[in-house]
gemmi code that builds the backbone of each chain (N, CA, C; Angstrom):
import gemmi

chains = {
    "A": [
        ("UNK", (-89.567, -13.973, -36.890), (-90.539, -14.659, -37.736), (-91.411, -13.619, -38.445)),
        ("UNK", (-91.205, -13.678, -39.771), (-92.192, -12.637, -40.256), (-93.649, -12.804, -40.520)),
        ("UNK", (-94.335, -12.057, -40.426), (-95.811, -12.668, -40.414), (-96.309, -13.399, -41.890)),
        ("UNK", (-95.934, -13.247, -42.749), (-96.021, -14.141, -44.170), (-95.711, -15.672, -43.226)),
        ("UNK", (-95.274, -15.652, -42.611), (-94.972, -17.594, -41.872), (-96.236, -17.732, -41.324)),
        ("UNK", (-97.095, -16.656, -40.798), (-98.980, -17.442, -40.242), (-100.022, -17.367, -41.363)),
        ("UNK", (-100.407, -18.522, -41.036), (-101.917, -18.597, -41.635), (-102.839, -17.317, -41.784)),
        ("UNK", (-103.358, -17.181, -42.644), (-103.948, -15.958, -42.783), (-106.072, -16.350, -42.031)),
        ("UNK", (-106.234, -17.496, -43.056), (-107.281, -17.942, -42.893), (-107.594, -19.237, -41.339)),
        ("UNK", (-107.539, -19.260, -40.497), (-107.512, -20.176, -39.497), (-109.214, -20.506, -39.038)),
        ("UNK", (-110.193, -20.022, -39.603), (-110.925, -20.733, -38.835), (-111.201, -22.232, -39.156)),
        ("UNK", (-111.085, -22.370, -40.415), (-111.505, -24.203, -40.746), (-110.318, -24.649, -39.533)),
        ("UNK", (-109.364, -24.565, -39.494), (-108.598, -25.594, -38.460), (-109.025, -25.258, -36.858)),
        ("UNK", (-109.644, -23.956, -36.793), (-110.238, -24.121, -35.180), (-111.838, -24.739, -35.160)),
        ("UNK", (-112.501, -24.912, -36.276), (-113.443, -25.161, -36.450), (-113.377, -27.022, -36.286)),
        ("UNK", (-112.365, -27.612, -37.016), (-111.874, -29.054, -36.954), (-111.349, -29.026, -35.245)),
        ("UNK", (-110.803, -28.512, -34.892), (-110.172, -28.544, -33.195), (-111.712, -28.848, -32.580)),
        ("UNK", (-112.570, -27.911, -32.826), (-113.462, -27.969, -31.509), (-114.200, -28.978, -32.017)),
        ("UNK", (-114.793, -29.586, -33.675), (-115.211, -30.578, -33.858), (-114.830, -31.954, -33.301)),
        ("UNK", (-113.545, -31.875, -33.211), (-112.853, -33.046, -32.972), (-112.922, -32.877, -30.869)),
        ("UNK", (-112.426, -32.306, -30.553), (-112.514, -32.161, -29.122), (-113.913, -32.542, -28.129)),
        ("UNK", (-114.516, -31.751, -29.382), (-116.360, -32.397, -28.764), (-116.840, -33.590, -28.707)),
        ("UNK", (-116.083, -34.381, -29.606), (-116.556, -35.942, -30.213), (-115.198, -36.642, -29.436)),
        ("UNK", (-114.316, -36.057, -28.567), (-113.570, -37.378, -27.851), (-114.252, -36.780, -26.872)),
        ("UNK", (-114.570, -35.643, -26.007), (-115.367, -35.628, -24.716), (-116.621, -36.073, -25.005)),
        ("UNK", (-117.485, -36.461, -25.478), (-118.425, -37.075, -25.527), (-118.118, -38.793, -25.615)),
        ("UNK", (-117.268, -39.275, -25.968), (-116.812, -40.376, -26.199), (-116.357, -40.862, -24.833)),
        ("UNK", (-115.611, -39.634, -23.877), (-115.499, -40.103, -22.520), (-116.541, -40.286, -21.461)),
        ("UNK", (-117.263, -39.237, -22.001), (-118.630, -38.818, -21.326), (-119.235, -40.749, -20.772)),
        ("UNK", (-119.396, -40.942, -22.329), (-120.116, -42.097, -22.679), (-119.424, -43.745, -22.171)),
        ("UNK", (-118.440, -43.611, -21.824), (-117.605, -44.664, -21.104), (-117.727, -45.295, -20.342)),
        ("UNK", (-117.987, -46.805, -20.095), (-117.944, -47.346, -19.145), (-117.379, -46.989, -17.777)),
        ("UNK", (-117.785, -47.400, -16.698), (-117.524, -47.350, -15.716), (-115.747, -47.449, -15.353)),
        ("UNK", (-115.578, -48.940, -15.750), (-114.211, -49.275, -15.899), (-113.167, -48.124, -16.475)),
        ("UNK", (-114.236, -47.884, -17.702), (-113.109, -47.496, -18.452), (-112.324, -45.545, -18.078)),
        ("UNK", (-113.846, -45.167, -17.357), (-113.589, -44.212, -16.896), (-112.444, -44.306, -15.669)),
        ("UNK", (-112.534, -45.545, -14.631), (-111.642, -45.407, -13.578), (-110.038, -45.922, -14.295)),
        ("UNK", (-109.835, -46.380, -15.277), (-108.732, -46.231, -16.200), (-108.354, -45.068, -16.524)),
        ("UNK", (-109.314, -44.312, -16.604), (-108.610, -42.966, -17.286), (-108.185, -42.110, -16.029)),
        ("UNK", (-109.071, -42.582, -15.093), (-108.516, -42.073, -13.970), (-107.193, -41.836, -13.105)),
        ("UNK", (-107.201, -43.320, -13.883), (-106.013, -44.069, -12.565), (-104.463, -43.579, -13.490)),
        ("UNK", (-104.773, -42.816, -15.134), (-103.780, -42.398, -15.880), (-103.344, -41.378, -15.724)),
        ("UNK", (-104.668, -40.446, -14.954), (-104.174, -38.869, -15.054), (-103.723, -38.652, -13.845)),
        ("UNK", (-103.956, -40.145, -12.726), (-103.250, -39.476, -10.998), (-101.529, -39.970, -12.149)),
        ("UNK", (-101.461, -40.933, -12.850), (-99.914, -41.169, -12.822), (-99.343, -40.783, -14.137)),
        ("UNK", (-100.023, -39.853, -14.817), (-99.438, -38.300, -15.654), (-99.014, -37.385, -14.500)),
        ("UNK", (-100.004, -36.778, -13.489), (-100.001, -35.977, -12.642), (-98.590, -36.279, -11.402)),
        ("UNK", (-98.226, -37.468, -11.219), (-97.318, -37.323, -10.425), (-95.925, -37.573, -11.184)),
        ("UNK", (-96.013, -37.487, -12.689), (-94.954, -37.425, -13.141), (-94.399, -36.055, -13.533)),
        ("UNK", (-95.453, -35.416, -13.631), (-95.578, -34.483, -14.133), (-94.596, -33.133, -12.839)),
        ("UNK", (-95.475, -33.796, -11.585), (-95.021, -32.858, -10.739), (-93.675, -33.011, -10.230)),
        ("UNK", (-92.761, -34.247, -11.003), (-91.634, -34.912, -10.493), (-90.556, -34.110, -11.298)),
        ("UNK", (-91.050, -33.183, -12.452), (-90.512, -32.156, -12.785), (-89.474, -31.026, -12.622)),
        ("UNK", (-88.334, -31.283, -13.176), (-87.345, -30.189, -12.856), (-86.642, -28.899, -13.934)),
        ("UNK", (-86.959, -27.810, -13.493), (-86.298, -26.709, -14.360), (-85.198, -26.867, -14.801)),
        ("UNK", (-85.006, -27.261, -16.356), (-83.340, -27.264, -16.415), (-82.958, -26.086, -17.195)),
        ("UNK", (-83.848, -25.072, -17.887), (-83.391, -23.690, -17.969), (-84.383, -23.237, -18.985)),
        ("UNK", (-84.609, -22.116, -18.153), (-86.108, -21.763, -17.948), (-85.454, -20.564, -19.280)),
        ("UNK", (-85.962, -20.449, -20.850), (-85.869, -19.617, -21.347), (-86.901, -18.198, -21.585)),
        ("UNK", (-86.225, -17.536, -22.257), (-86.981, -15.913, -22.034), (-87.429, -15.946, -23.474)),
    ],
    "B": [
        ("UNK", (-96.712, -45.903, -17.782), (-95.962, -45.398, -18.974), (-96.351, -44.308, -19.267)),
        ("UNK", (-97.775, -44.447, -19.905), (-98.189, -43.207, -20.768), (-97.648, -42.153, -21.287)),
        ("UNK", (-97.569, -40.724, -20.305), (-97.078, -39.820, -20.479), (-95.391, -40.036, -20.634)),
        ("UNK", (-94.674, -40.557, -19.984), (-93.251, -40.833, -20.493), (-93.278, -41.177, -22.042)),
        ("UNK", (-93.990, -42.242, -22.057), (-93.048, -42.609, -23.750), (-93.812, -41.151, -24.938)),
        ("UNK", (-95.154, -40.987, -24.422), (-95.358, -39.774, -25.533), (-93.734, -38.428, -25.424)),
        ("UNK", (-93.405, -38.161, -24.317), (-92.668, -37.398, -24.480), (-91.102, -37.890, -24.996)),
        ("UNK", (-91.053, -39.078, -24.861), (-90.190, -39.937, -25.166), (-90.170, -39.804, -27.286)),
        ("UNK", (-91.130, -39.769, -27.101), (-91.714, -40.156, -28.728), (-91.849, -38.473, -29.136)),
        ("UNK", (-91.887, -37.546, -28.459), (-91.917, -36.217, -29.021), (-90.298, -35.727, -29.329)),
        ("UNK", (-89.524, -35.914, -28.699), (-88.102, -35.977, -28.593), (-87.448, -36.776, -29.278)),
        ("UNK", (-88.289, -37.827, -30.305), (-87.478, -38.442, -31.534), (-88.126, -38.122, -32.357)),
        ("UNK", (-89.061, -37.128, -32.582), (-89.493, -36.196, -33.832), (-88.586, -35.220, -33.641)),
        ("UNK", (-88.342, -34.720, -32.569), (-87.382, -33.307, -32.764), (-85.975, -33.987, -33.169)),
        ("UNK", (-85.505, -34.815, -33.400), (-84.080, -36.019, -33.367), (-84.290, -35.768, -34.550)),
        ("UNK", (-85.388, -36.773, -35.536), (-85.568, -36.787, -36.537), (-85.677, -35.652, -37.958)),
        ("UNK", (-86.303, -34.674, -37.252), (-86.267, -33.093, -37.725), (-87.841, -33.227, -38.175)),
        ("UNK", (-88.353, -34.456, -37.653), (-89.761, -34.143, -38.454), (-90.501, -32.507, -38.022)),
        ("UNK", (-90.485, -32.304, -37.010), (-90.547, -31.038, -35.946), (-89.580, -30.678, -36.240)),
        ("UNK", (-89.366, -28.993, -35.317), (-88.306, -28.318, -35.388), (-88.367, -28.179, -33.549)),
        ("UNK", (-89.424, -27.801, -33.368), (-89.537, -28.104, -31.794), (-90.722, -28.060, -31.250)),
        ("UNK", (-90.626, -28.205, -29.795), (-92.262, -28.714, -29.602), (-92.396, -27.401, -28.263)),
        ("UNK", (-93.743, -28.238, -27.272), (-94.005, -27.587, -26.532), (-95.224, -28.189, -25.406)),
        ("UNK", (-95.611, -28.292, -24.660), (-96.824, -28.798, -23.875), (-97.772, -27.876, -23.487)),
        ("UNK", (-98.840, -28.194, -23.837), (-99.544, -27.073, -23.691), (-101.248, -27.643, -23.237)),
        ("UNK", (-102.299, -26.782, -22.792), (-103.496, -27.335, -22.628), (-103.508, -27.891, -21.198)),
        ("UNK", (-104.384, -28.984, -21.100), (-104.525, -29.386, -19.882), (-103.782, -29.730, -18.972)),
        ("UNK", (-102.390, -30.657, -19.769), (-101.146, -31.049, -19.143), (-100.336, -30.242, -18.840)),
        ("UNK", (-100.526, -29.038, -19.357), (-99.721, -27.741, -18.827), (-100.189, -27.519, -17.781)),
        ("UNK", (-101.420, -27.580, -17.442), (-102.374, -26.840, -15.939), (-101.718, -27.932, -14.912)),
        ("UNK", (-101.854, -29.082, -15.712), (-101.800, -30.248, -14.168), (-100.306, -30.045, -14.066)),
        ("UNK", (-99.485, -29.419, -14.642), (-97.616, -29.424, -14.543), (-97.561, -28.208, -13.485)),
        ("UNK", (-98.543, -27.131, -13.714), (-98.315, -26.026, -13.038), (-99.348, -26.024, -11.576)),
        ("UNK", (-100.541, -26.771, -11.807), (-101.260, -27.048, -10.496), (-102.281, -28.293, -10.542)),
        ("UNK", (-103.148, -28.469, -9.791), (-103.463, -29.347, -9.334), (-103.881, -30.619, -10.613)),
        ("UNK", (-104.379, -31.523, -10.370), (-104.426, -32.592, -11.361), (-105.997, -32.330, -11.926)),
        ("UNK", (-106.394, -32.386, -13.219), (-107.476, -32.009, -13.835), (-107.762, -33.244, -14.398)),
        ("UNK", (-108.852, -32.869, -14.898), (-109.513, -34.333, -15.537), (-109.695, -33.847, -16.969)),
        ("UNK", (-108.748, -34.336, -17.292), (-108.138, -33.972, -18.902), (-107.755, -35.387, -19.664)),
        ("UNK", (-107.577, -35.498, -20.665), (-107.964, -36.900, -21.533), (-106.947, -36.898, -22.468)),
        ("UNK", (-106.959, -35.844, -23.302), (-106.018, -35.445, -24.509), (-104.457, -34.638, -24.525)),
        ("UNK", (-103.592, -34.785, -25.208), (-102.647, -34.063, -24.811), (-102.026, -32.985, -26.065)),
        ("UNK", (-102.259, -31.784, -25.661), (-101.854, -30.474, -26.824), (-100.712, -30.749, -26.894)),
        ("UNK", (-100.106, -30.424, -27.991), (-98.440, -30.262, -28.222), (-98.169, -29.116, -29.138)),
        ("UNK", (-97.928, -27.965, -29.029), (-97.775, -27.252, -29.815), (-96.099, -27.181, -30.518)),
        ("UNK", (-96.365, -27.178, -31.956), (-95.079, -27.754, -32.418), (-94.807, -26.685, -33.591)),
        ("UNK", (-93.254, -26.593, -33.564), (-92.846, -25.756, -34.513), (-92.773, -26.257, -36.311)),
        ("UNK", (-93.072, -25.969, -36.885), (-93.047, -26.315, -38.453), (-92.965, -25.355, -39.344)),
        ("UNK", (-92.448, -25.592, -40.373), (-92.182, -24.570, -41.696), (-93.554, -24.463, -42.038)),
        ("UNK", (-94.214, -25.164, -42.328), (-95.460, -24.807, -43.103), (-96.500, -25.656, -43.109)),
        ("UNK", (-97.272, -25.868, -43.764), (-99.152, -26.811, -43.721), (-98.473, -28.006, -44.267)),
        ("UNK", (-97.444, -28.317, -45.520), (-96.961, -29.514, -45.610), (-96.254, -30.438, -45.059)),
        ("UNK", (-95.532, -29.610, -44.147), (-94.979, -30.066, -42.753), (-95.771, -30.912, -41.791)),
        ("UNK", (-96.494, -30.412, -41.382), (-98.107, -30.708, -40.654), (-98.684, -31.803, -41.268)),
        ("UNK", (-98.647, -32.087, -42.497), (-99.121, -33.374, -43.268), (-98.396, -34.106, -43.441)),
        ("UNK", (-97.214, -34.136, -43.196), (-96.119, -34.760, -43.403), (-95.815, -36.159, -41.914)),
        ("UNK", (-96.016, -35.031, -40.929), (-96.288, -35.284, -39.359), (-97.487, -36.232, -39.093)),
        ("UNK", (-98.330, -35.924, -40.455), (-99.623, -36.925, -39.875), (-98.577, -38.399, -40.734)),
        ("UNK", (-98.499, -38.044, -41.908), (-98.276, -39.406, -42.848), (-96.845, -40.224, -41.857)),
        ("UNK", (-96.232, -39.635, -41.210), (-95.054, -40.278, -40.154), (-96.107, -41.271, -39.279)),
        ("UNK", (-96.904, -40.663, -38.767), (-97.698, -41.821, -37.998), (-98.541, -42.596, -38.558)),
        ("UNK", (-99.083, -42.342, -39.478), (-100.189, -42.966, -40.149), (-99.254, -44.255, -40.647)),
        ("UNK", (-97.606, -43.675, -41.176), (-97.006, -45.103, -42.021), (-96.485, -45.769, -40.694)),
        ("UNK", (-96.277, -45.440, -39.307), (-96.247, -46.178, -38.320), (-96.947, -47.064, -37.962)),
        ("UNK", (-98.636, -46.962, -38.218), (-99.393, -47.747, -37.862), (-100.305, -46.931, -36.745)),
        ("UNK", (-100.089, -45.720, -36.413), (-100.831, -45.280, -34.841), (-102.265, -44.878, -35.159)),
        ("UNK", (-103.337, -45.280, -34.351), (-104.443, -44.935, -34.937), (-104.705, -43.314, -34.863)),
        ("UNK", (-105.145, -42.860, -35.794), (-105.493, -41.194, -36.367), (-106.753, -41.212, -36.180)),
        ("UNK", (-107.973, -40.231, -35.275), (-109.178, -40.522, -35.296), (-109.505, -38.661, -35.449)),
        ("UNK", (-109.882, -38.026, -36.616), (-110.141, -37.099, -36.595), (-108.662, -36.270, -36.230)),
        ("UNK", (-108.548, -35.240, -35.396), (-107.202, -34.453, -35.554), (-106.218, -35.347, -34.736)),
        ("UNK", (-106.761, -36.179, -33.756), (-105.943, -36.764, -32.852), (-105.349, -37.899, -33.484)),
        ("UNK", (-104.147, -38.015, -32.873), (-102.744, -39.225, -33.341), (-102.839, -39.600, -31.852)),
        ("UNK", (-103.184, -40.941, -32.023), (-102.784, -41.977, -30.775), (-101.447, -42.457, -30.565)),
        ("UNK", (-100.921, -41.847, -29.517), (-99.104, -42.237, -28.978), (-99.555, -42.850, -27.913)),
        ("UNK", (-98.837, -44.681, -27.623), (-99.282, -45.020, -26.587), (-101.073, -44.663, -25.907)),
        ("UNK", (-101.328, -44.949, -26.926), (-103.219, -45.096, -26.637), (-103.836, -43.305, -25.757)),
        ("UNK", (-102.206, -42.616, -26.062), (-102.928, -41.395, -25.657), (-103.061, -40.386, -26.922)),
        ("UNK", (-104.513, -39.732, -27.273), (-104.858, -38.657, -28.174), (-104.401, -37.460, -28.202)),
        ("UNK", (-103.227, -37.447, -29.262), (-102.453, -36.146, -29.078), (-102.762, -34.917, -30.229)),
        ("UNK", (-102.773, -34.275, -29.798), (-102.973, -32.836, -31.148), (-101.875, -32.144, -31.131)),
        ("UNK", (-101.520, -31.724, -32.309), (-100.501, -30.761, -32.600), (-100.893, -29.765, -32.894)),
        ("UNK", (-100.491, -28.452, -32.500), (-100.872, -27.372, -32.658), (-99.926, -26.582, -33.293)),
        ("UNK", (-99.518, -26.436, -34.818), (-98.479, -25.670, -35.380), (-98.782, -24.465, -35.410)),
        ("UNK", (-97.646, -23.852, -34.983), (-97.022, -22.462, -35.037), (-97.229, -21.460, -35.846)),
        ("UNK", (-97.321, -22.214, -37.347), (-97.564, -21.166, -38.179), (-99.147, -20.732, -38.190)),
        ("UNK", (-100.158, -21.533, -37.001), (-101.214, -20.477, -36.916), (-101.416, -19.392, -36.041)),
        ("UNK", (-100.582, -19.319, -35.302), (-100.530, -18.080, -34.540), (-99.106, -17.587, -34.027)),
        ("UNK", (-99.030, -16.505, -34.271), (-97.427, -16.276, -33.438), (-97.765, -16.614, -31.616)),
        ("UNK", (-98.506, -16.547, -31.212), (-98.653, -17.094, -29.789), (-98.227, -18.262, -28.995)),
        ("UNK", (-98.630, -19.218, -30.409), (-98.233, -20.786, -30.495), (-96.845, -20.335, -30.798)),
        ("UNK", (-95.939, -19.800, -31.742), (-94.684, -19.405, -31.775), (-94.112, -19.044, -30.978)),
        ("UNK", (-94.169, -18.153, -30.142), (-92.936, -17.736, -29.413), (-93.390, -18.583, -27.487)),
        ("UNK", (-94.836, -19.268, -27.821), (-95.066, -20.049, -26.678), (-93.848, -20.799, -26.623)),
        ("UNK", (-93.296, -21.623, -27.454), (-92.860, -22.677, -28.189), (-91.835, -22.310, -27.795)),
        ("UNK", (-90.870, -21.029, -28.385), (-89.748, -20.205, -28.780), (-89.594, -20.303, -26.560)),
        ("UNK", (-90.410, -19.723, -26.447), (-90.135, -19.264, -24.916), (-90.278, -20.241, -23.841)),
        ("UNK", (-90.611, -21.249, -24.382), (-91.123, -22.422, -23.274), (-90.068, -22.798, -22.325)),
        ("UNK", (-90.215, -23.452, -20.997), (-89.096, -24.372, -20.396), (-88.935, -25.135, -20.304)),
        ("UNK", (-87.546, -26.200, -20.013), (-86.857, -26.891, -20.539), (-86.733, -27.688, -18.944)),
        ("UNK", (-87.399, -28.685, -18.913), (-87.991, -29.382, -18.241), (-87.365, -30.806, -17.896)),
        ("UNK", (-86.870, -31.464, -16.898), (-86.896, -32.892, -17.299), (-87.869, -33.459, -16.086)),
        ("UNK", (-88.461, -35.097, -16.528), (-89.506, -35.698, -15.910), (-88.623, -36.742, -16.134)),
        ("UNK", (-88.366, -37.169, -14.718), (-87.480, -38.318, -14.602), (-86.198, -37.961, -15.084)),
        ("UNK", (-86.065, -39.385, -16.253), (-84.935, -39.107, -16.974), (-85.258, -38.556, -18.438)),
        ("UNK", (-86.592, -37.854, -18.950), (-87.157, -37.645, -19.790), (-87.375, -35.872, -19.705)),
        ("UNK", (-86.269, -35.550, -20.967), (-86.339, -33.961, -20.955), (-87.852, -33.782, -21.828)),
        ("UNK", (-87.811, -32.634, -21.790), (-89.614, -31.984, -22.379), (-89.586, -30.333, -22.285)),
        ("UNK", (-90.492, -30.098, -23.402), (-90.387, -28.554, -23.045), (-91.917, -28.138, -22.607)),
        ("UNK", (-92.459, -27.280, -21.722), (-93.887, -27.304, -21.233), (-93.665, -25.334, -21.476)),
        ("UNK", (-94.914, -25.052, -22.009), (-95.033, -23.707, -21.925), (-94.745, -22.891, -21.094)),
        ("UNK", (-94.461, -21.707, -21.196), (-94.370, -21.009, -19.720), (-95.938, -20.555, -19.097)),
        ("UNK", (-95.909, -20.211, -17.379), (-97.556, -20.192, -16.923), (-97.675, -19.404, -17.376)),
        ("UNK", (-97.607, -18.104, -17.670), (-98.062, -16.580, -18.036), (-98.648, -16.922, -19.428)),
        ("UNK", (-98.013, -17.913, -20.356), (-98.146, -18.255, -22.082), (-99.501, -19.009, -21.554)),
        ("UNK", (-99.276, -20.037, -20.597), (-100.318, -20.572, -20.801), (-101.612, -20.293, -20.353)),
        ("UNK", (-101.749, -18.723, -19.774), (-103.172, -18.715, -19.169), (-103.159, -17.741, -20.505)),
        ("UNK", (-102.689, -17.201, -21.322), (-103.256, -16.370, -22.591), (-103.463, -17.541, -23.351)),
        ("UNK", (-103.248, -18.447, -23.829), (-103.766, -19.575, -24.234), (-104.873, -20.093, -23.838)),
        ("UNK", (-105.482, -20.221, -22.085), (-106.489, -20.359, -21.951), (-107.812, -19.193, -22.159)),
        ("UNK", (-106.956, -17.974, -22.285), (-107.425, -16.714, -22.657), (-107.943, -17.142, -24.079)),
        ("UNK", (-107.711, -17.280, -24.695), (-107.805, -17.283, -26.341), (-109.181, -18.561, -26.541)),
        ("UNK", (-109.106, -19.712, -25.787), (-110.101, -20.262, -25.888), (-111.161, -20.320, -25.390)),
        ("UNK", (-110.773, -19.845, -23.835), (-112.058, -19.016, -22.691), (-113.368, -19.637, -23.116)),
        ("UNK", (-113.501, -20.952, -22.902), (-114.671, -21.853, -22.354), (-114.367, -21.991, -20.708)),
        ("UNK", (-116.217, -22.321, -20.435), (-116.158, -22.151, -18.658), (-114.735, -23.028, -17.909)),
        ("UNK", (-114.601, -24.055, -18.379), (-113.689, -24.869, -17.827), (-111.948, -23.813, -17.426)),
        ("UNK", (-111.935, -23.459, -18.852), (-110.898, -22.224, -18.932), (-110.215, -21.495, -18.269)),
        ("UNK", (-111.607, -20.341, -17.646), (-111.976, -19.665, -16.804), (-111.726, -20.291, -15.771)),
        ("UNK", (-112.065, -21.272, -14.914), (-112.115, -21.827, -14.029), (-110.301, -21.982, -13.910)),
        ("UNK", (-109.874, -22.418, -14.852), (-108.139, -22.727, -14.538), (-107.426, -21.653, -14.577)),
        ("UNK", (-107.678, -20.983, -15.103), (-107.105, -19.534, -14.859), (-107.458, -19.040, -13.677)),
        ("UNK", (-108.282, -18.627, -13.203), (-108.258, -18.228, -12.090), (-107.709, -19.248, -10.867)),
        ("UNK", (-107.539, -20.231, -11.073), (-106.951, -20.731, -10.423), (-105.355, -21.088, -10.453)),
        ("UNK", (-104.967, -20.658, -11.635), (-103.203, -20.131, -11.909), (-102.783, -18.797, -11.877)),
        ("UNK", (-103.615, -17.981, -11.745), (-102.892, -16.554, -11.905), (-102.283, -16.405, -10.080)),
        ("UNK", (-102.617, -16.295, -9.394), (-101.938, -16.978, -8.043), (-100.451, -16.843, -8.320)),
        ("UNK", (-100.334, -18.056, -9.281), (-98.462, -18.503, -9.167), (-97.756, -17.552, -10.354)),
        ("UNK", (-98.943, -16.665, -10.956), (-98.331, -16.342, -12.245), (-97.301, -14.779, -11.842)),
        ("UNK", (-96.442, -14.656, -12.654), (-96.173, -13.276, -12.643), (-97.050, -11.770, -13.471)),
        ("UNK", (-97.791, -11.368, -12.981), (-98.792, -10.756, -13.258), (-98.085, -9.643, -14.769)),
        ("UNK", (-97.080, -8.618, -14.609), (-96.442, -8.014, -15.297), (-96.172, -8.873, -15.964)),
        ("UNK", (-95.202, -10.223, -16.338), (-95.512, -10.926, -17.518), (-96.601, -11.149, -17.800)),
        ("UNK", (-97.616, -11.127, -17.524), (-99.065, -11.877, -17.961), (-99.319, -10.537, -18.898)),
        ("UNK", (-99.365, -9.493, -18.384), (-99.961, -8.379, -19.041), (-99.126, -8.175, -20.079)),
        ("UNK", (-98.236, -8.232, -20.291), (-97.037, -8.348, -21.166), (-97.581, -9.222, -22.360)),
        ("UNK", (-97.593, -9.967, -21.978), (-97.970, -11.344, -23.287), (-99.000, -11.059, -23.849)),
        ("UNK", (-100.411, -10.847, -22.868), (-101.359, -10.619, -23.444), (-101.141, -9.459, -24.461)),
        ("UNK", (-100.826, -8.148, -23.875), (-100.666, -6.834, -24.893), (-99.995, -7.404, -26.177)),
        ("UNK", (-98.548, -8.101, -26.036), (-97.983, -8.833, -27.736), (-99.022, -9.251, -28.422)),
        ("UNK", (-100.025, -9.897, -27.577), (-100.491, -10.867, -28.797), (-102.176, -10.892, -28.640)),
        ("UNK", (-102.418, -9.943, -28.385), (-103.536, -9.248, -28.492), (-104.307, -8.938, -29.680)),
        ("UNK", (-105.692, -8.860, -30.412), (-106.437, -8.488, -31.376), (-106.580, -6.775, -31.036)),
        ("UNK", (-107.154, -6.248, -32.190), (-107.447, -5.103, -31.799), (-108.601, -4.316, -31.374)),
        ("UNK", (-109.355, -5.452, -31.192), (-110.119, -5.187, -29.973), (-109.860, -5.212, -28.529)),
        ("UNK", (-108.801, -5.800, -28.325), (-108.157, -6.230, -27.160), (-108.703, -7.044, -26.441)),
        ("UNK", (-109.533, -7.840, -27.366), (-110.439, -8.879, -26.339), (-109.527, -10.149, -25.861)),
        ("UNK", (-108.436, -10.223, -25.686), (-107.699, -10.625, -25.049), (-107.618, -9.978, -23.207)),
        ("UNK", (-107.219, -9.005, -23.761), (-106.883, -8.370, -22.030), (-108.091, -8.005, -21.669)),
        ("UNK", (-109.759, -7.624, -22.264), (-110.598, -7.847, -21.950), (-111.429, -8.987, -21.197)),
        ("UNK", (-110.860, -9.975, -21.434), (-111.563, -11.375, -20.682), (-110.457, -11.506, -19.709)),
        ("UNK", (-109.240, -11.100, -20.052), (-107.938, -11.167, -18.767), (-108.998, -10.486, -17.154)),
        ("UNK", (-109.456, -8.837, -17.770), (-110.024, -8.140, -16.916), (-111.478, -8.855, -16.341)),
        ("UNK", (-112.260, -9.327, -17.046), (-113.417, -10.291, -16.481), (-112.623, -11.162, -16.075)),
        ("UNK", (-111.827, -12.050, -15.699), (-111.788, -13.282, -14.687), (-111.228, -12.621, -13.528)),
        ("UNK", (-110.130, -11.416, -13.493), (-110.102, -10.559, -12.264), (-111.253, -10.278, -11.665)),
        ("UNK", (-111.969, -9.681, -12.228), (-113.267, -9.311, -11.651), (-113.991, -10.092, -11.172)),
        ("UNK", (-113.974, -11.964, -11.584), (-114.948, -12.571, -11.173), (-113.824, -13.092, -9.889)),
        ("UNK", (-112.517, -12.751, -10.037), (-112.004, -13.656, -8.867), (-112.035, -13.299, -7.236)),
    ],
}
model = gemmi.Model(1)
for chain_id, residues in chains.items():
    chain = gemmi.Chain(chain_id)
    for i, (resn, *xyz) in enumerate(residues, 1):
        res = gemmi.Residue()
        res.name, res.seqid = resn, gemmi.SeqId(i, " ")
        for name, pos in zip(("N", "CA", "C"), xyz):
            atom = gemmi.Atom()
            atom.name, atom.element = name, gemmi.Element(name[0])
            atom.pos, atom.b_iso = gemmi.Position(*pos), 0.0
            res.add_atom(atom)
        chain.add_residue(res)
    model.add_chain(chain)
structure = gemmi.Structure()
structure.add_model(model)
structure.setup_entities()
């Protein structure tokens, strides 16, 4: 990949990342009770899918 | 469901060619490699030709119907970001080097750990810090130093904050 393929200028898009990242954690922050033990009850069953995980070829 | 059909749904962008290829990265990388975090959003770092590509990727969902709120695309009510390649070669050869994974009956590609604690290197907020030191443990250290040196600034403040979380560990 030659470097003419990256962005030269990147901060507006890390600048939009952390804008945007700040305003959904605050949005969770701010969550009902419920809605927090929903999000909860998503990341135990991301997390055990996650760990149900198998190497099918691990590249270099 | 959740996490299945997003990866389900990342694997008919790579079908489609909207992508060229993807990658998992961020929080769901930590909880793949250790314990379960309290993480909300899901990184995808994805391969693309260029910035029109990337807009192209939004207008695929947008003419789907999925709600777009700021950078995030809602798959299955989960907030996903794409992180293209062409802003960093890091995100590139993360991508390029990742493994090839299946969950269930659902293949996926998830970064490698060494990629992904220079990734948490690169953004090094407290939370960060905190996961890194709590993955370098499983990591292979000589790859770690490896990656970092590739893709390093020339300040080296890469392998500089590598050396502060040793120190704090």
């Amino acid at each position: 990949m030659s470097s003419s393929h990256y962005m030269k200028d990147t901060k507006k898009f890390w600048q939009t990342r952390n804008k945007s990242r700040t305003a959904l954690d605050k949005k969770r922050v701010s969550a009902s009770f419920s809605q927090k033990a929903k999000i909860a009850e998503k990341i135990r069953s991301d997390a055990k899918l996650l760990k149900s995980g198998v190497t099918v070829s691990p590249k270099k | 469901m959740g996490l299945k059909n997003v990866l389900a749904c990342l694997n008919e962008l790579k079908a489609a060619g909207i992508i060229q290829d993807y990658a998992i990265g961020g929080g769901y990388a930590v909880m793949y490699y250790d314990l379960p975090i309290s993480t909300y959003d899901l990184d995808v770092l994805v391969l693309l030709p260029n910035e029109e590509d990337y807009h192209k990727l939004y207008e695929h969902f947008r003419a789907k119907g999925n709600k777009i709120e700021d950078v995030y695309i809602f798959i299955d009510d989960m907030p996903v970001q794409f992180l293209p390649d062409y802003i960093s070669p890091l995100f590139h050869f993360a991508i390029k080097e990742a493994a090839s994974i299946v969950f269930e009956d659902v293949h996926a590609k998830v970064v490698k750990l060494e990629f992904l604690i220079t990734l948490l290197l690169t953004a090094f907020r407290p939370k960060d810090r905190i996961r890194i030191q709590s993955l370098l443990d499983k990591a292979d250290k000589r790859l770690l130093v490896d990656i970092i040196r590739r893709f390093d600034d020339e300040q080296q403040s890469l392998y500089e904050r590598y050396q502060k979380v040793l120190a704090d560990t």
